[in-house]
N, C-alpha and C positions, 0 to 999 in steps of 0.2 A: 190388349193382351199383355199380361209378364212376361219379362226378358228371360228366356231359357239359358241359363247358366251351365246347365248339365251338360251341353254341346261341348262347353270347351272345357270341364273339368274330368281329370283323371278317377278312373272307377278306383274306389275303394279307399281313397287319401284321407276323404273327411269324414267325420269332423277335425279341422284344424288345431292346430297346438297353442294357437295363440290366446292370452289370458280374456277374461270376461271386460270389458269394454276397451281393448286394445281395439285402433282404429285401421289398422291394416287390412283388416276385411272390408270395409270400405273401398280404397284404395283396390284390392282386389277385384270386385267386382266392376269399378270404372273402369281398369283396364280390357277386362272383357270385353263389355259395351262398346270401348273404341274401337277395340279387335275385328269385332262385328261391322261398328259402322262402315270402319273401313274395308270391309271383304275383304280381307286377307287369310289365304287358305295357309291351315294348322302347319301343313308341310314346308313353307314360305315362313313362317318365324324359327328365331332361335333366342331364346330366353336365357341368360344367364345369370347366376349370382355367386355370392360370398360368402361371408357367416354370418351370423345375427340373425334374428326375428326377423329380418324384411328377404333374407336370404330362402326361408321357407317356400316360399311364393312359388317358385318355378315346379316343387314339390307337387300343389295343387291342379295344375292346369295339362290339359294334354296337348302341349306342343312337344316343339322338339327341342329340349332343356340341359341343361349343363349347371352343376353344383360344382363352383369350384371353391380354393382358399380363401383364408380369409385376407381381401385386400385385392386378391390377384383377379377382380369376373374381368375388368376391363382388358387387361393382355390376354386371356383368354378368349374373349369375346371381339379382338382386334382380329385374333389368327384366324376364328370364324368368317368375316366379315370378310376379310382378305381372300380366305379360300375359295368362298362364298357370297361374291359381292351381289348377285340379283335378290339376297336372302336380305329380312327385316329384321337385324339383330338389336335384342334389348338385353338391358341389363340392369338389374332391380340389386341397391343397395343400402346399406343403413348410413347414417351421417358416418359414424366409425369405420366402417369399412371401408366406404370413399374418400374419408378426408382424412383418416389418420393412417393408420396401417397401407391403406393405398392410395395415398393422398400421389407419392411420386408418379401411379399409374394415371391417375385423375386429371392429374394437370397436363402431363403428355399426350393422352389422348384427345384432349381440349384440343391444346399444339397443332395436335397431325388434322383436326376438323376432320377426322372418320367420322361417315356415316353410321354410328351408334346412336340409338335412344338412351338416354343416361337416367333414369328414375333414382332420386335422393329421398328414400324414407325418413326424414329427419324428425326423429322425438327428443332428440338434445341430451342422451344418454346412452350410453351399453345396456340395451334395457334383456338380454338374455343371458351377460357373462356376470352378474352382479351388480351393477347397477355406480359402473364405475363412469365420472365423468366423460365426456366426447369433446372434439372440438369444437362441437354447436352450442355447449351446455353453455348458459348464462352465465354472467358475474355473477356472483353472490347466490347463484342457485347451491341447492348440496344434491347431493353425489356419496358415494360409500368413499370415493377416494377423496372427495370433498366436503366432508365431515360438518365445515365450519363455514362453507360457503366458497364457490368458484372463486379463484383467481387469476384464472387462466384468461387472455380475451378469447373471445370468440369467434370463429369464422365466419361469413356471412358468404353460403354458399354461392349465389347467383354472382354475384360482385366474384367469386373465385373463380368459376367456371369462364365467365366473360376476360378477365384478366389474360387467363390460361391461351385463350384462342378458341373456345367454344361460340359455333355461328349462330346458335338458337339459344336462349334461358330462358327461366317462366318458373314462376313460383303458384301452388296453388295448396288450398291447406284437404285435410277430410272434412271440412265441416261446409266448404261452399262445393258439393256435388255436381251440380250440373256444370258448373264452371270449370270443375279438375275433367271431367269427361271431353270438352272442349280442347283443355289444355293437351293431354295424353292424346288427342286425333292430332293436332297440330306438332307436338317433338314429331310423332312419328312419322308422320308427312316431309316433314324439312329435310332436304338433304344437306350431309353435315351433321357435326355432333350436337347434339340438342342433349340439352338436359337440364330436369323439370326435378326441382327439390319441392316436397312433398310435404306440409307440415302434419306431424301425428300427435295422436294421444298414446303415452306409455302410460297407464295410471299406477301399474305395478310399483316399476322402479324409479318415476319422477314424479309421478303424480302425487304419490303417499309422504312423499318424501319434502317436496313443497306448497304443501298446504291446499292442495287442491281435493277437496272433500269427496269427489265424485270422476267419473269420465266426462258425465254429461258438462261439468263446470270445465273442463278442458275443452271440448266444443266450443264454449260459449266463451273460452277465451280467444280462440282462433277466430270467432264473428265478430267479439269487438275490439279485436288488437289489428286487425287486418284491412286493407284499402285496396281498390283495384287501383293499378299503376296511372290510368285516367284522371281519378282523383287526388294520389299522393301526388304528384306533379305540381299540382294546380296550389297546393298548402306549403302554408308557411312552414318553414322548420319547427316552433313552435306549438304546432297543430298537426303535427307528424312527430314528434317525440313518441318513443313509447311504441308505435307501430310499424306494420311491415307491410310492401309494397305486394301485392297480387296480378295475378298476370301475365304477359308475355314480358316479360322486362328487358329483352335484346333478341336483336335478329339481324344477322347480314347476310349478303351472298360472298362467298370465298368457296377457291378450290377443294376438290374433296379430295381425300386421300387417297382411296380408290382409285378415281380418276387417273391424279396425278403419279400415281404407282403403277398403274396399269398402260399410262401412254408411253411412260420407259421401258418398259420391256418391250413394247412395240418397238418403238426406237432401236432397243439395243438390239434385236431381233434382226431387221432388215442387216439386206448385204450391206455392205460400203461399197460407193461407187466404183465403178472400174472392176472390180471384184469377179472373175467369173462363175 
């Protein structure tokens, strides 16, 4: 049987705003699927997001969702989380959202290891504000604000989030599907801030722009630019030039936020000794 989508999607949202082979609707739909595998009743998530094309998404679905600033879903969705710790809080972002404008939220919540799912829509541009570079955008890629080619380096999201204090990372791109469905049940699972950067196709504002003829040739750059972390491991630098690592790429156990927030106020709570 097909996967009934309509369960979890908001009556009367779509059709989506997103351009003709933007890969977000992908992505869309794997999260679903997870949503499902893992039984989690509609009243039990809270979705949030930011600005951008990847911010759309919580638009779609009928949970219980929060559009906020742009930059700001993470401190929003920490207040959630806190208020609400038995709740499954996610929060769906673009490269630009997370790493530049709210890059200071990005790496603190890493920090504190709250229990957030972190989804990183990463097409390596502002693919809705104009098609202005991101910190993902490549060397020498263009850009409206990069006319003549990237100069900027570029972040390498997982390697950030692990840096930061984030207990889970995992990269998976839209073009290896069953794999990202995998991915997105496992962030959500982990307790701890997990967060899984996503590679997309914007054909709009990057695609047109460097040379790639089609969406479909953007797919097919995600298949042969990309390694499960099993195999990049095993290769020489040499024979890993050029590509990106797929995956679960980090994972530890450390305290969670929540946790450790919530056993202080216990704490502070009780009498002191002697006290009557």
């Amino acid at each position: 049987m097909s996967f009934n989508y309509d369960q979890y999607i908001r009556g009367g949202k779509l059709p989506h705003i997103w351009c003709p082979g933007c890969t977000y609707g992908i992505v869309f739909k794997s999260l679903l699927r997870a949503v499902d595998f893992l039984k989690i009743q509609k009243d039990d998530i809270a979705l949030v997001s930011g600005i951008g094309c990847a911010s759309r998404l919580p638009g779609y679905v009928d949970w219980n969702t929060l559009h906020t600033t742009h930059g700001r879903a993470l401190p929003f969705a920490t207040g959630l989380k806190l208020s609400c710790p038995d709740k499954k809080v996610m929060v769906i972002s673009g490269d630009g959202d997370a790493t530049a404008i709210g890059g200071n939220h990005f790496i603190h919540a890493c920090r504190r290891n709250i229990d957030i799912t972190t989804i990183v829509l990463n097409n390596f541009i502002y693919g809705m504000t104009g098609g202005q570079h991101s910190p993902t955008t490549p060397v020498g890629h263009l850009a409206s604000t990069m006319p003549y080619g990237n100069v900027d380096p570029n972040f390498n999201i997982p390697d950030l989030a692990k840096g930061a204090g984030a207990s889970w990372v995992g990269r998976g791109t839209a073009y290896h599907v069953p794999a990202l469905d995998k991915l997105i049940i496992e962030a959500i699972q982990h307790k701890g801030m997990s967060v899984l950067e996503i590679i997309n196709a914007c054909p709009t504002t990057y695609g047109r722009r460097n040379k790639f003829k089609s969406a479909t040739d953007q797919l097919l750059w995600m298949k042969d630019n990309s390694l499960p972390i099993t195999a990049f491991d095993k290769l020489p630098p040499e024979k890993t030039a050029g590509k990106f690592p797929t995956g679960v790429l980090f994972k530890k156990e450390a305290p969670e936020y929540c946790d450790t927030y919530y056993a202080m106020v216990e704490r502070v709570r009780k009498p002191k000794e002697g006290r009557a």
